[in-house]
Structure formats: structure tokens, C-alpha cells
Legacy VTK file of the C-alpha trace (Angstrom):
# vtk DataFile Version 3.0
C-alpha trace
ASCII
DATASET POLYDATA
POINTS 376 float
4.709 9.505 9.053
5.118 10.313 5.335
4.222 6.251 4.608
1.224 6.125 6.808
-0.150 9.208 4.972
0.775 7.426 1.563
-1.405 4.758 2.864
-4.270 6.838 3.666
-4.534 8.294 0.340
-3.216 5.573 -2.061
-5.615 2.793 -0.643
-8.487 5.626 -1.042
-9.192 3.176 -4.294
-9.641 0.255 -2.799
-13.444 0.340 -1.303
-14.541 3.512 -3.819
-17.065 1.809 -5.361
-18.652 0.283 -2.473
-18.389 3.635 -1.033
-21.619 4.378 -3.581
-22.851 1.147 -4.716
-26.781 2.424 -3.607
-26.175 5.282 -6.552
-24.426 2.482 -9.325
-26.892 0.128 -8.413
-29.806 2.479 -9.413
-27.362 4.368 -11.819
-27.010 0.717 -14.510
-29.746 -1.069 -12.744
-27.113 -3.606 -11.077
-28.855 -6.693 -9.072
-26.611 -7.167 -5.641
-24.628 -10.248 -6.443
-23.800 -7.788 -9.592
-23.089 -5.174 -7.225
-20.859 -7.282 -5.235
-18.193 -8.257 -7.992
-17.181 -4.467 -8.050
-15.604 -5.686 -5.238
-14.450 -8.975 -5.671
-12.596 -8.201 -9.192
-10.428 -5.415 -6.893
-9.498 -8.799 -4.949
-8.695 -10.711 -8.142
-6.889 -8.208 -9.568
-4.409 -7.532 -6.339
-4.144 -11.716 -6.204
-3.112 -11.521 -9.940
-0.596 -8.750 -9.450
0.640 -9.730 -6.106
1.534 -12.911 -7.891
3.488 -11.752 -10.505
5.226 -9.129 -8.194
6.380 -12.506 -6.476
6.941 -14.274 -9.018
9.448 -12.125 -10.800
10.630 -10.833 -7.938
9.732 -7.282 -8.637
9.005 -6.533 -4.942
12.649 -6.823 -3.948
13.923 -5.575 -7.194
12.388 -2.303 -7.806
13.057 0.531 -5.054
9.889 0.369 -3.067
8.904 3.717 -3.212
8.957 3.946 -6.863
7.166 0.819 -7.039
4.608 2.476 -4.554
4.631 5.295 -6.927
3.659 3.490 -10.406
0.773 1.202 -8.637
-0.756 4.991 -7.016
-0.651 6.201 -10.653
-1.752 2.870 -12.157
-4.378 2.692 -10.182
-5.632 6.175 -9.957
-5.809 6.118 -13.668
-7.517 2.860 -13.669
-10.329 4.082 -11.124
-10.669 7.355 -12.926
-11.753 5.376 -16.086
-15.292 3.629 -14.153
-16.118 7.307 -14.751
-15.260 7.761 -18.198
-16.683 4.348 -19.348
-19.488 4.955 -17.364
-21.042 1.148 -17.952
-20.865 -1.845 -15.421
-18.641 -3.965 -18.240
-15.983 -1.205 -17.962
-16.546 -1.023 -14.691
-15.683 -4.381 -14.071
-12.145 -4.492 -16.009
-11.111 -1.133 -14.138
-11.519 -2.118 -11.145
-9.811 -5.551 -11.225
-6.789 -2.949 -12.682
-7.353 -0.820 -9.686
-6.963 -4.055 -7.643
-3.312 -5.074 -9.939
-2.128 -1.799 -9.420
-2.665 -1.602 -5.364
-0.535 -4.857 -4.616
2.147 -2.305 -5.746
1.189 0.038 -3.532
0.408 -2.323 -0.405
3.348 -4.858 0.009
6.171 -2.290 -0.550
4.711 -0.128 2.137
5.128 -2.477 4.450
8.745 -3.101 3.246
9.773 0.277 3.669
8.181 1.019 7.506
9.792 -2.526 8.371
13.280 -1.052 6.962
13.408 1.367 9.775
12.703 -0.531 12.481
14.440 -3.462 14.315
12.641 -3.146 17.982
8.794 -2.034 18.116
8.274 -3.085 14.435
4.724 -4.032 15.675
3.793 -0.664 16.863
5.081 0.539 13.386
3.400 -2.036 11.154
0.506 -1.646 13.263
0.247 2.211 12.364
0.498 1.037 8.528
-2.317 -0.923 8.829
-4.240 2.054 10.857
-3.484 4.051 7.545
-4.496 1.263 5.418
-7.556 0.919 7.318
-9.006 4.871 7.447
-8.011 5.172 3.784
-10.313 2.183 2.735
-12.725 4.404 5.297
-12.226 7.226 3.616
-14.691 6.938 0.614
-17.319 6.410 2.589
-16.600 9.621 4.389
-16.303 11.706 1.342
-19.889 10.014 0.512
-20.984 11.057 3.601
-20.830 14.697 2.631
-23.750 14.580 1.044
-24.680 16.135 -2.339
-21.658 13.855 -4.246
-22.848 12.114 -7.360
-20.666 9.076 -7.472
-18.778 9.967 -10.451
-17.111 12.902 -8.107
-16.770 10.450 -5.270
-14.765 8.209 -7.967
-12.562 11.276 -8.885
-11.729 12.513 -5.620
-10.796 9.295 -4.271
-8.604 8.820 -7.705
-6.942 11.923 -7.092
-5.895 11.526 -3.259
-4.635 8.008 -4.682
-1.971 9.743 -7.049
-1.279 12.357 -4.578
-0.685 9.370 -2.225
2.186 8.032 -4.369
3.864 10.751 -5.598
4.196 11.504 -1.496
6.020 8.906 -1.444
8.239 9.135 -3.683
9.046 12.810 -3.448
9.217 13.017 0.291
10.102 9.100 1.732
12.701 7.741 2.470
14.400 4.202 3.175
15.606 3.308 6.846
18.654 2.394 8.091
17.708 -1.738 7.612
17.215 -1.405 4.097
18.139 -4.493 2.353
20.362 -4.762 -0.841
18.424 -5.327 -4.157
17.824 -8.627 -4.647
18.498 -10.893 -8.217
15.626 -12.822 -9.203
15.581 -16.493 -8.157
12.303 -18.444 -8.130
14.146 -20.708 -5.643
13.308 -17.847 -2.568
9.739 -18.886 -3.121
10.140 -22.627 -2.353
12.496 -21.459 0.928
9.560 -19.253 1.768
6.630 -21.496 1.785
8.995 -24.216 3.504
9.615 -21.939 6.527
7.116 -23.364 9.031
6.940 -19.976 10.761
6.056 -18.328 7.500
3.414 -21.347 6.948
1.474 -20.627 10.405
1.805 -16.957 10.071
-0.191 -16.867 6.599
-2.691 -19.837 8.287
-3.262 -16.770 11.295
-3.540 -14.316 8.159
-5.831 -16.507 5.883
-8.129 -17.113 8.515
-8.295 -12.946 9.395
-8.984 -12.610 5.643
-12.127 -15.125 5.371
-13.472 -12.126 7.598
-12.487 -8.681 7.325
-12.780 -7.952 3.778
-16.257 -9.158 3.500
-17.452 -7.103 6.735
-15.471 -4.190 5.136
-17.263 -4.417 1.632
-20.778 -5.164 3.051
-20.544 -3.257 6.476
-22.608 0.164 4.691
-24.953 -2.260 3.486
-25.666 -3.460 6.591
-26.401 -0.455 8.179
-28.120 1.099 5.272
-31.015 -1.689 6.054
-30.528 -0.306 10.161
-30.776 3.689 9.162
-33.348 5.290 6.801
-31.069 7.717 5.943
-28.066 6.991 3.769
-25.952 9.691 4.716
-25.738 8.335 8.364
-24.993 4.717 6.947
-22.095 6.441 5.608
-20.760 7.875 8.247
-21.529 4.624 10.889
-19.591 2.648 7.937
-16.895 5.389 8.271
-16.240 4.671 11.450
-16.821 1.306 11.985
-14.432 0.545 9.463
-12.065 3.417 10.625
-12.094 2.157 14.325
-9.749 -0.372 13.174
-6.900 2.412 12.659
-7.018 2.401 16.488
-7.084 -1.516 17.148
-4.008 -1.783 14.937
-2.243 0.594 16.865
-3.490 -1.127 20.107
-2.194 -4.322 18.955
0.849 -3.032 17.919
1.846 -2.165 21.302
0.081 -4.925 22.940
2.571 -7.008 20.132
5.649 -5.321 21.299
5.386 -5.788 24.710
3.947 -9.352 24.740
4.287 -11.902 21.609
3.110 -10.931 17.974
1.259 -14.254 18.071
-0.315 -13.642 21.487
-1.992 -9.925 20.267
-2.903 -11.376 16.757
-4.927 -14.379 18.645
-6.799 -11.865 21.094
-8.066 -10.120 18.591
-9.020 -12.903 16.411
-11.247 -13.875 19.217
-12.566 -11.017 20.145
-13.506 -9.948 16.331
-15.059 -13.289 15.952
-17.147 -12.806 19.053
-18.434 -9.595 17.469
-18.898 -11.249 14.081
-21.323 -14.008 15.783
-23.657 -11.382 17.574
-23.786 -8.831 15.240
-25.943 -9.365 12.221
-28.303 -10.302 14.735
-28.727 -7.289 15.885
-30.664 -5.350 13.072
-33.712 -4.735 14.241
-31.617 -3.667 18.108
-31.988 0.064 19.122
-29.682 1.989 17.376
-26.843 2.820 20.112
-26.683 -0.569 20.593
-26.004 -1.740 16.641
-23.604 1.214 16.124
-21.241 0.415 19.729
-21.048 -3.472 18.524
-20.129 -2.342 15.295
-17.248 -0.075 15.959
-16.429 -2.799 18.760
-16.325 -5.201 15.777
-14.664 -2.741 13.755
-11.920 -2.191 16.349
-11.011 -5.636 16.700
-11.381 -7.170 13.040
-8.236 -5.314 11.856
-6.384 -5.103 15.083
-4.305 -8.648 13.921
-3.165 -7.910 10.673
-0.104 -6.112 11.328
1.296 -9.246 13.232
0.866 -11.450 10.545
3.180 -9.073 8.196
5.329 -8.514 11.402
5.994 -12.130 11.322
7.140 -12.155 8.552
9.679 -9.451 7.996
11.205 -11.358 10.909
11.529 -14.690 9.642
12.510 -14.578 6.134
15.400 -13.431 4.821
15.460 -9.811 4.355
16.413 -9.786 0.715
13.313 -11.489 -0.078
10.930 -9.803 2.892
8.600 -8.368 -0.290
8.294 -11.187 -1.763
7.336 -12.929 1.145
4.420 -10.502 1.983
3.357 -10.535 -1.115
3.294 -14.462 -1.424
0.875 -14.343 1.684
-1.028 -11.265 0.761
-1.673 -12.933 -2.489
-3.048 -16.167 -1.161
-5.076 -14.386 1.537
-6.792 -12.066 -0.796
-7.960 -15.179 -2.658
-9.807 -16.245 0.601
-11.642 -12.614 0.249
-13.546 -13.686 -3.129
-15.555 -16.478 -1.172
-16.718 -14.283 1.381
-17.578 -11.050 -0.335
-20.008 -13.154 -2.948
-21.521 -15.365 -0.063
-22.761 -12.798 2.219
-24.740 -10.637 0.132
-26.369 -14.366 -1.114
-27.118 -15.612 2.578
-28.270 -12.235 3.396
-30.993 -12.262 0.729
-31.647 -16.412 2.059
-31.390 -15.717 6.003
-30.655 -12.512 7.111
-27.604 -10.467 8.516
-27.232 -12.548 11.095
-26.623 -16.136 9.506
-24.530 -13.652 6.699
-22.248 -12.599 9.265
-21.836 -15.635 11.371
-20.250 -17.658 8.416
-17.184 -15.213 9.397
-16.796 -16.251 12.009
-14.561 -19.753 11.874
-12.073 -17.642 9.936
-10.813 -15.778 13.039
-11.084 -19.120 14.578
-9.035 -21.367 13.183
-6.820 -18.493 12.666
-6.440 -18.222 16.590
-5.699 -21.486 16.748
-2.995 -21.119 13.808
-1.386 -18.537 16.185
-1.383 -20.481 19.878
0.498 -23.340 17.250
3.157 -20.722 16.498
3.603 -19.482 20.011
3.787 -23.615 21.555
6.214 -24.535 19.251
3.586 -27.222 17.514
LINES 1 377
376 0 1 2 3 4 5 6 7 8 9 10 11 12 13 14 15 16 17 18 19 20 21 22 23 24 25 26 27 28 29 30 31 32 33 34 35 36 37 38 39 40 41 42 43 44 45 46 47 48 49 50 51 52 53 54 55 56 57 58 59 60 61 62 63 64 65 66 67 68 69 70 71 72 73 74 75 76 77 78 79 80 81 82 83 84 85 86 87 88 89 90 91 92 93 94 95 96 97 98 99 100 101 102 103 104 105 106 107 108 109 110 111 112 113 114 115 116 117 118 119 120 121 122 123 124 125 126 127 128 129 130 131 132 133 134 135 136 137 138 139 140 141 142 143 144 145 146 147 148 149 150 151 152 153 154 155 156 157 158 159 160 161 162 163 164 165 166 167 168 169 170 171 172 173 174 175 176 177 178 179 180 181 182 183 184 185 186 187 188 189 190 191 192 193 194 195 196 197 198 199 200 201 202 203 204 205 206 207 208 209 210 211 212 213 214 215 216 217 218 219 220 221 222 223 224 225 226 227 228 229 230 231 232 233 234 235 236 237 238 239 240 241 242 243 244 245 246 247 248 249 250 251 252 253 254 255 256 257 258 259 260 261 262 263 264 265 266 267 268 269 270 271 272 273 274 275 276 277 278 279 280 281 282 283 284 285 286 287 288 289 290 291 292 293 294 295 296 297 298 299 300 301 302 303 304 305 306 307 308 309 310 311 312 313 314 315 316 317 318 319 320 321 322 323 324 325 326 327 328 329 330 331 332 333 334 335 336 337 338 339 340 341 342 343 344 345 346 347 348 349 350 351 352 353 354 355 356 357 358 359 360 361 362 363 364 365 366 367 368 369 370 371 372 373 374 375
């Protein structure tokens, strides 16, 4: 419980500016693609520290939770100073240091929740992802408020960030399964990437990232241009993007009682089903735009979890960290394409087209998993 409430705060970071990008668009006269690399250096800036993490072996090295601890801080701080600098350069380099600092925070989550679990590890690294998931929410909710400028939107979600971390490292604990520290030996990595059921695990996962952090970062925008009022955009984004906390848990069972591979593929489909139909769907009545969406929003996280799960079952546990980070790394570099593309075929053909070039991600990454569960 304590982890999945670290989660909720510490990942708080992650989506803050696109929480209020209407108010820093107006605020240093940004154009959108502009807009849109507030975003896309946060990816960067996770790929670049997820890499060195696994590189050095500093995943399996440090104790998790103090690791978890340092990136919260890190990244607080880092957040904190798009306030002080107050200027889209500044802007730019804090946020890709928000991004280095939350691949500390991320992977070793999902280390420690897999430590205390041998049975029902789905269920339990499905609820991680449910926190990850309403704490990426969660600036939009405190946007939703109402009468926020976004420097205190920026502050608050700084604050529940470091509060985040220092929960877990005052008030976690290890399970039972926790492995021994490991020595550093850029070896693992080789043993890693041969492993073929690491390899179709991180296909599965690469082709849920060509989606869901592009509908994630562009979802407010989207219903900004269906509602007149920004306030409700806020809160549809909010939950949209928060109705994945329940498809995670959903699949988590569902992952548990059937195959990993078999609940990561139905969602896949599903999520790309919603991903075809929804941009479309603009100009629909409103109750019909907002149930797709949280239908879309259920489904487009509801996967994830399985790909870690995967993992923390096929690699040695020494080196479980560095495993996740290896393919959290690689999939986050996926996440750059999409986040600058949509916004451009947006402005070219609409939400519709914008959304639909999702779509083969979940795909192929369906395919990836019915591999995995033949044997191919």
C-alpha cells in the first residue's frame, strides 16, 4: 500500500506541465510543436537516466527505496525550478531532469512490489501501474480546481513528489523475495537482451508505448477542442487518463488467473480499437466522446503491468532492475515519435487521422504477445 501511494505522488511530475500547457502556451507565447517538447524532453531525460541506471548497474546496487527516494527529491527540485526560471529555455532543461530523476523513481518501484510477491505478482504490479497511472492524472485534477495559476499547479505537484519519496523511504519496506545486492557486470545486459522471453516481452511493451504516452500527453488537448470550458477538459482528462488505474487492476487479475501474455494482448486490442474510432469523434455529442474516452482510457494502460511482470519472472533476480529498466528505457524512446507527430497531424488532418497512427502500436504488440504464449 505504502508503494502504490509513493507512486501516486512521486509520478505527480511526470505530466505537470501538460497539466497547464493552455496557461504556458499563452504565458511565453509557445507555438504547439513548442508546447509539445515539454513533454518529450521528460521522455528523453527518463531514456537517458534509465540507461545509465542500467548501465552501471545502479538499479540492483542501490537499496531501492533509497534510490526511489533521491529521484522524488531530484526531481521535485528539478520541477520546482520551471517556476523559478520562469522561461521556456529553462523550462526545457528542467524538465528533461525531471524526466532523469523519475527512472529512479519508476523501475525500483516495481522491484520492490515484485520482492513481495511470488503468486499474484500480476494483481500486484497491476496496482503499481494503477498508482502510476492516477498520479500522472493527478495534475490535471489539481488544474481542475480552478483558480490555479500554473506556477502553483507546478509547486503542488513538486511537493506531493518529495512527499512521495520520503514515504518510501521512511515507511517501506522490502519483501520476503528480496534479492542480494548485485556487483556490477555489463555482461547481465548481453544475458538480458539474449533471453528470447525478455525480447518478446519488450516487443509487447514497445508496441503499448508507440500509444499510451502520446494519448496521455495530448488527451486534454483533445478534449479542450470538444468542451468550451477548460475546467471540464480537465477533469474529462482526469479521468480518462485515471480510468486506467482500474484496467490495470482488471488485468492484473485477469493475468493471474489466465496467462500474463493472454491479458496484455486483450487489452492491446481493445485499446487499439478505441484508438481507431476515437479522434473521429470530435464533433459526436458529448456523452458519447467522454464514454469512448474513459473506455480508451481503461484499456490503454490495462497491459503494462504484464510486460514488467514478465520480466521479474524471467531474468535472474539479481539483475530484475536492470532488466526493467533496459526495456523501460528503450520503450520510452518509442514515446518521442508519437508525442511530436500527433500534435503535427492534428494541425494537417484532424484528431482522427492523429489518433489512428496509434493504433499499429497495440497491434503488432498483440501479435508480439500470441508469439510468446505459442512458443514461436
Amino acid at each position: 500500500m505504502i508503494l502504490a501511494v509513493t507512486l501516486v505522488l512521486a509520478m505527480s511530475t511526470w505530466f505537470s506541465t501538460a497539466a497547464v500547457l493552455g496557461q504556458l502556451r499563452e504565458a511565453w507565447d509557445l507555438s504547439r510543436t513548442e508546447a509539445s517538447w515539454l513533454t518529450i524532453v521528460v521522455q528523453l531525460g527518463f531514456v537517458v537516466g534509465a540507461v545509465v541506471l542500467a548501465a552501471t548497474n545502479l538499479a540492483d546496487r542501490i537499496a531501492p527505496r533509497r534510490l526511489i527516494l533521491l529521484g522524488a527529491g531530484g526531481a521535485a527540485l528539478a520541477n520546482a525550478a520551471v517556476v523559478a526560471g520562469d522561461s521556456y529555455a529553462i523550462a526545457i532543461v528542467a524538465r528533461a531532469l525531471t524526466g532523469g530523476f523519475l527512472a529512479g523513481v519508476y523501475p525500483p518501484s516495481l522491484k520492490v512490489m515484485s520482492s513481495w510477491y511470488r503468486t499474484g505478482r500480476g494483481f500486484a504490479l497491476g496496482v503499481m501501474i494503477a498508482a502510476l497511472t492516477v498520479g500522472s492524472a493527478l495534475p490535471h485534477l489539481l488544474n481542475a480546481a480552478g483558480g490555479l495559476r500554473w506556477e502553483a499547479t507546478l509547486l503542488l505537484a513538486s511537493g506531493l513528489t518529495l512527499l512521495g519519496g520520503l514515504l518510501a523511504d521512511l515507511l517501506g519496506r522490502d519483501g520476503p523475495y528480496t534479492s542480494s545486492g548485485a556487483v556490477f557486470d555489463p555482461g547481465q545486459l548481453r544475458a538480458i537482451v539474449a533471453n528470447r522471453d525478455f525480447r518478446l516481452a519488450s516487443a509487447g511493451y514497445f508496441g503499448h508505448m508507440w500509444e499510451l504516452y502520446a494519448m496521455w500527453a495530448w488527451i486534454a488537448a483533445f478534449y479542450g477542442d470538444v468542451f468550451t470550458s477548460t475546467r471540464a477538459a480537465s477533469v474529462v482528462a482526469f479521468a480518462v487518463i485515471g480510468a486506467g488505474g482500474l484496467g490495470s487492476v482488471h488485468a492484473g487479475r485477469m493475468s493471474d488467473r489466465l496467462t500474463r501474455s493472454e491479458a496484455a494482448a486483450l487489452a492491446m486490442r481493445w485499446s487499439a480499437s478505441a484508438a481507431v474510432v476515437t479522434g473521429f469523434l470530435v464533433d459526436a455529442p458529448k456523452p458519447i466522446v467522454v464514454g469512448v474516452g474513459l473506455f480508451w482510457g481503461f484499456w490503454v494502460v490495462a497491459d503494462s503491468a504484464q510486460f514488467s511482470t514478465i520480466v521479474t519472472e524471467v531474468i535472474d533476480p539479481r539483475y530484475v532492475g536492470t532488466a526493467l529498466t533496459v526495456q523501460l528505457a528503450t520503450g520510452f524512446v518509442l514515446t518521442v515519435f508519437t508525442i511530436f507527430l500527433v500534435p503535427v497531424v492534428r494541425d494537417a488532418h484532424g484528431w482522427g487521422w492523429a489518433f489512428l497512427l496509434l493504433a499499429p502500436g497495440p497491434v503488432l504488440g498483440a501479435l508480439a504477445m500470441r508469439s510468446l504464449r505459442s512458443g514461436f
